[in-house]
DRENKOL-863642 format. One record per residue (C-alpha): residue in three letters; x, y, z. Coordinates in steps of 0.05 Angstrom, whole numbers, plus 5000, padded with zeros to 4 digits. Example, Ala and Ser with C-alpha at 12.3 -4.5 7.8 and 13.67 -1.06 7.14 Angstrom:
residues 2
NODE type   px   py   pz
NODE  ALA 5246 4910 5156
NODE  SER 5273 4979 5143
//
This chain:
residues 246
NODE type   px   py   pz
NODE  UNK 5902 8205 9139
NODE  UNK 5916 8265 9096
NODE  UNK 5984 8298 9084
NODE  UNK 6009 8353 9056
NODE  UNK 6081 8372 9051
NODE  UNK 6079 8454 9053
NODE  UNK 6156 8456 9035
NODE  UNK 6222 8415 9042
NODE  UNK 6291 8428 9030
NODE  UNK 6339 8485 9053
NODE  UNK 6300 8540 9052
NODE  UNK 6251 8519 9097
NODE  UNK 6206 8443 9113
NODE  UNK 6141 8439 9138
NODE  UNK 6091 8387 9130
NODE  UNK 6022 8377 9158
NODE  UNK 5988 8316 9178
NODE  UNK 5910 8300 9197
NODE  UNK 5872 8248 9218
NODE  UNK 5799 8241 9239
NODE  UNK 5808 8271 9304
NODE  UNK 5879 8304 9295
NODE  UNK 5924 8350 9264
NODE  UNK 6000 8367 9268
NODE  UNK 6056 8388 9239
NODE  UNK 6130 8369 9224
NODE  UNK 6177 8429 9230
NODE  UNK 6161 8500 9217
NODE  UNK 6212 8529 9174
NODE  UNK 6207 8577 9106
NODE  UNK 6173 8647 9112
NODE  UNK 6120 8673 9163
NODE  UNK 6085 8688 9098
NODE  UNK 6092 8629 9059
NODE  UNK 6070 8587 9113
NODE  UNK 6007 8621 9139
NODE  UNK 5990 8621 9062
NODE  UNK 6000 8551 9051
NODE  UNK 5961 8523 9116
NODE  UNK 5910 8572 9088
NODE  UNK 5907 8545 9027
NODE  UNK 5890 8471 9050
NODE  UNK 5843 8502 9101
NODE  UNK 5888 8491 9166
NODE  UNK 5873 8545 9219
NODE  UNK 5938 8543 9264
NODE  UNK 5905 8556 9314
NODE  UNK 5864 8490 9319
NODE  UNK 5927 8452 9311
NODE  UNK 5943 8400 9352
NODE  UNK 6026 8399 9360
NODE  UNK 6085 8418 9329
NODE  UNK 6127 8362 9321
NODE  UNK 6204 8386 9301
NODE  UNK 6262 8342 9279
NODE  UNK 6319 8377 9290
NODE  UNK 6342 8452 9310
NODE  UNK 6370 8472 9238
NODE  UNK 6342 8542 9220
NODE  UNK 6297 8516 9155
NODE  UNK 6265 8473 9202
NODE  UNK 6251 8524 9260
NODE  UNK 6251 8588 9230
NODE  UNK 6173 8607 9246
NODE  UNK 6179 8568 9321
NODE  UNK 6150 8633 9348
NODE  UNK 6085 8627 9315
NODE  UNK 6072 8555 9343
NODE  UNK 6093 8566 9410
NODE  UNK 6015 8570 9430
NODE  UNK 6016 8491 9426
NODE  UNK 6047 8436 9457
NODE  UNK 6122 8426 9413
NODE  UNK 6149 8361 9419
NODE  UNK 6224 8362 9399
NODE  UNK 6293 8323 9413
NODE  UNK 6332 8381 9414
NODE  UNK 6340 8430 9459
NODE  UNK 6283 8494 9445
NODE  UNK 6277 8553 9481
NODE  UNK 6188 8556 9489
NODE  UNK 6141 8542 9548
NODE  UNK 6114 8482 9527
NODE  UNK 6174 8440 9507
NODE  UNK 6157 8349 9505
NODE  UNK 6222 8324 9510
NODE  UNK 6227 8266 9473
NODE  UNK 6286 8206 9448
NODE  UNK 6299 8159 9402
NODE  UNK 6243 8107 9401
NODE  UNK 6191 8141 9453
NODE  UNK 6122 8126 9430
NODE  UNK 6072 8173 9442
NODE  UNK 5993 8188 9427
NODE  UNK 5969 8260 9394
NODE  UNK 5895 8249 9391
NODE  UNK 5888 8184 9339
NODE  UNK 5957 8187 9320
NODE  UNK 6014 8140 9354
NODE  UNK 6078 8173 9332
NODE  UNK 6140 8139 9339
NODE  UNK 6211 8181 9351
NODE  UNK 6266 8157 9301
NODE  UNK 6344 8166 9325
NODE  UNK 6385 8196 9253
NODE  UNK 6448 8221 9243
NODE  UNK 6461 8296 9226
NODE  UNK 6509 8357 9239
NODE  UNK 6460 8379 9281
NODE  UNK 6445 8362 9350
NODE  UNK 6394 8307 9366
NODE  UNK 6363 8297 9300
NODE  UNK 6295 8254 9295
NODE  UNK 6250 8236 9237
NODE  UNK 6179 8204 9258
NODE  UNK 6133 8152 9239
NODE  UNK 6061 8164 9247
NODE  UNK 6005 8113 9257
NODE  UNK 5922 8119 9262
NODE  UNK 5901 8054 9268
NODE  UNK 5890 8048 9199
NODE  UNK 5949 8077 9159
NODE  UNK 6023 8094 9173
NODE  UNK 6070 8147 9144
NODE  UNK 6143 8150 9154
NODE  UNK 6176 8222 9149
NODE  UNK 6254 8221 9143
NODE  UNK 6298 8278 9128
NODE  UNK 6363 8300 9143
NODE  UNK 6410 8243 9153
NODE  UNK 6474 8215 9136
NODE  UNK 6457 8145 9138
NODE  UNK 6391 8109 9165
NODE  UNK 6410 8067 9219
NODE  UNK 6391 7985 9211
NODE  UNK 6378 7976 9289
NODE  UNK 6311 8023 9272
NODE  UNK 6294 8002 9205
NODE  UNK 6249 7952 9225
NODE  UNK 6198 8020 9254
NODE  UNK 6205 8036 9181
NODE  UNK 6181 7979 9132
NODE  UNK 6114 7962 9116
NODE  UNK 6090 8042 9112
NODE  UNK 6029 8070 9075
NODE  UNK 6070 8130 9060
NODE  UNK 6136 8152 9058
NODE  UNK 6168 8222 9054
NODE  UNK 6245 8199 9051
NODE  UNK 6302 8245 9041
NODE  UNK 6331 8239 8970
NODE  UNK 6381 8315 8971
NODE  UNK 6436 8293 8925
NODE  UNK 6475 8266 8863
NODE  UNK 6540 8259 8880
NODE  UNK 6570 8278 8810
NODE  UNK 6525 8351 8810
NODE  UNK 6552 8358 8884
NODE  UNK 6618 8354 8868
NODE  UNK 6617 8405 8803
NODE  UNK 6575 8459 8848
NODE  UNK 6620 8513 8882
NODE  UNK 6617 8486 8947
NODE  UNK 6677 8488 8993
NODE  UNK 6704 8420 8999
NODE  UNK 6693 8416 9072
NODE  UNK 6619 8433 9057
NODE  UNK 6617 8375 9003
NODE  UNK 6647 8328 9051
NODE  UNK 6597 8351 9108
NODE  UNK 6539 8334 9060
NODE  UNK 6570 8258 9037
NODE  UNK 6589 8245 9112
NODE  UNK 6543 8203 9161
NODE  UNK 6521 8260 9194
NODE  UNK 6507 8293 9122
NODE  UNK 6453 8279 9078
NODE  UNK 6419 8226 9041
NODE  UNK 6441 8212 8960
NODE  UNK 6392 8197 8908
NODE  UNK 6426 8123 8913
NODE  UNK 6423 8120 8991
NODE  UNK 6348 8143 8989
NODE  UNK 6334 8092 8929
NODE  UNK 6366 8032 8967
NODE  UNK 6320 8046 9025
NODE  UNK 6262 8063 9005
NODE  UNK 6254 7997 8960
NODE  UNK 6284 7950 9023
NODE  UNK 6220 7979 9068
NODE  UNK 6160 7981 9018
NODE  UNK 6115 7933 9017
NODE  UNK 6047 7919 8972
NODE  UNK 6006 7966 9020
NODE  UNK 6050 8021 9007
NODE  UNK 6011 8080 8958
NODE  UNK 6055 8142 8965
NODE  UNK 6132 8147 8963
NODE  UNK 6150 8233 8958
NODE  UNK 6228 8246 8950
NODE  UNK 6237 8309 8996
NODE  UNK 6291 8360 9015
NODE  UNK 6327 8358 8943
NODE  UNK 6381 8403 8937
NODE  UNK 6373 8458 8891
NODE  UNK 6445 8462 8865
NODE  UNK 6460 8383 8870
NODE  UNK 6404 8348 8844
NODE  UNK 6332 8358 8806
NODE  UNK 6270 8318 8814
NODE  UNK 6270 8283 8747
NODE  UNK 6342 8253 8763
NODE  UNK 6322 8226 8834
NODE  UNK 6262 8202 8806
NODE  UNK 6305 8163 8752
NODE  UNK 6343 8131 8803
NODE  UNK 6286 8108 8848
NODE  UNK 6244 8077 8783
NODE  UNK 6320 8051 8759
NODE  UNK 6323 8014 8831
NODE  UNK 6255 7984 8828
NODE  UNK 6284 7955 8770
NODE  UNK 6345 7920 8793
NODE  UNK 6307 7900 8849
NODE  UNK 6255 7865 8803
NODE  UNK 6202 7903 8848
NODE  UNK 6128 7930 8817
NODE  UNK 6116 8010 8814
NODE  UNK 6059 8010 8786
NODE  UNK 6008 8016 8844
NODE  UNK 6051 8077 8881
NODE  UNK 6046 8137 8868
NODE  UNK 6120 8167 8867
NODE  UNK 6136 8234 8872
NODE  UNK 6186 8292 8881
NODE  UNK 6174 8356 8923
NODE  UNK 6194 8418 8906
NODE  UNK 6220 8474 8957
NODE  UNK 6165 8512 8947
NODE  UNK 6094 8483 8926
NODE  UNK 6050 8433 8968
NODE  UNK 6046 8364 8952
NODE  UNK 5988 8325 8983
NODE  UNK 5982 8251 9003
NODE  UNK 5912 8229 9013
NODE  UNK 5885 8155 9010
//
């Protein structure tokens, strides 16, 4: 399996996956430019992908939708295009060698989803965009190869930004987004010793910066009396690709 996530956080997520015999991606938002560049650039024709799988119907994540409606779009939400998979909250489905699983979250948008995707041999687990992950679907979670988990905030740099209140509260809610903390507890109750890659993704770019939600995640392997050493741990930027490949 080889990843690469093109771009996360508010101005637009997309992130590709590929497998022997496959190749998707997660969300299509950012620029028409920026994203034709970037599947360029890791030698992705668009036109010999395989689905478009979305997680929820928040403009970053949708904003290109019109240049993947040639493929089949599998999506929670409701989309206006032709070829529209209706899934829910722990459907299992097959994409060439991939079994992807549909995971249920909790955001201020409708019918949010994060995925985990299996090939037989290795499984990755993308989650973005939630409040809180919920501990009836957890279990579809541990034991990953991969993770690309949601890490947007520090509380105390949310707070001091200029934010409306109600905004601020909308972000810390349950249907908000994911602290540095709330990512950090999670991710280290899933891992296991198979796990190789953990990427922090969709960091806000007024609340937080990668070296401080990397500092909490290595602080909380820690407390946890739990061994780093043989993941590889990092933090995505907005705009850059960061690649997974084992």
């Amino acid at each position: 399996m080889k990843v690469d996530l093109l771009c996360s956080g508010s101005k637009g997520n997309c992130c590709l996956v590929r497998t022997q015999r496959s190749s998707i991606v997660i969300d299509c938002g950012s620029t028409k430019k920026y994203l034709m560049a970037s599947l360029q650039s890791v030698s992705q024709d668009i036109q010999t992908l395989d689905a478009l799988l979305v997680t929820h119907s928040h403009k970053d994540h949708i904003s290109q939708l019109k240049h993947f409606e040639h493929l089949p779009i599998y999506s929670y939400c409701d989309l206006d295009v032709q070829d529209h998979r209706c899934i829910k909250p722990l459907d299992r489905f097959i994409i060439g060698d991939m079994q992807i699983t549909v995971i249920g979250l909790s955001h201020d948008a409708p019918n949010t989803v994060g995925y985990v995707i299996e090939d037989g041999c290795q499984k990755l687990v993308y989650i973005t965009d939630t409040g809180y992950l919920p501990n009836h679907e957890k279990a579809y979670l541990e034991n990953a190869d991969h993770y690309i988990f949601e890490s947007n905030h520090d509380m105390e740099m949310l707070m001091h930004t200029a934010r409306p209140m109600f905004v601020k509260q909308r972000i810390l809610s349950d249907s908000g987004h994911l602290s540095n903390e709330d990512a950090s507890h999670n991710i280290t109750s899933l891992i296991n010793t198979k796990t190789k890659n953990i990427v922090l993704a969709h960091l806000s770019q007024e609340a937080n910066v990668p070296e401080l939600a990397l500092d909490v995640l290595n602080d909380t392997f820690l407390k946890k009396d739990l061994r780093s050493s043989n993941i590889r741990i990092q933090a995505a930027p907005q705009f850059g690709i960061v690649s997974i490949e084992d």
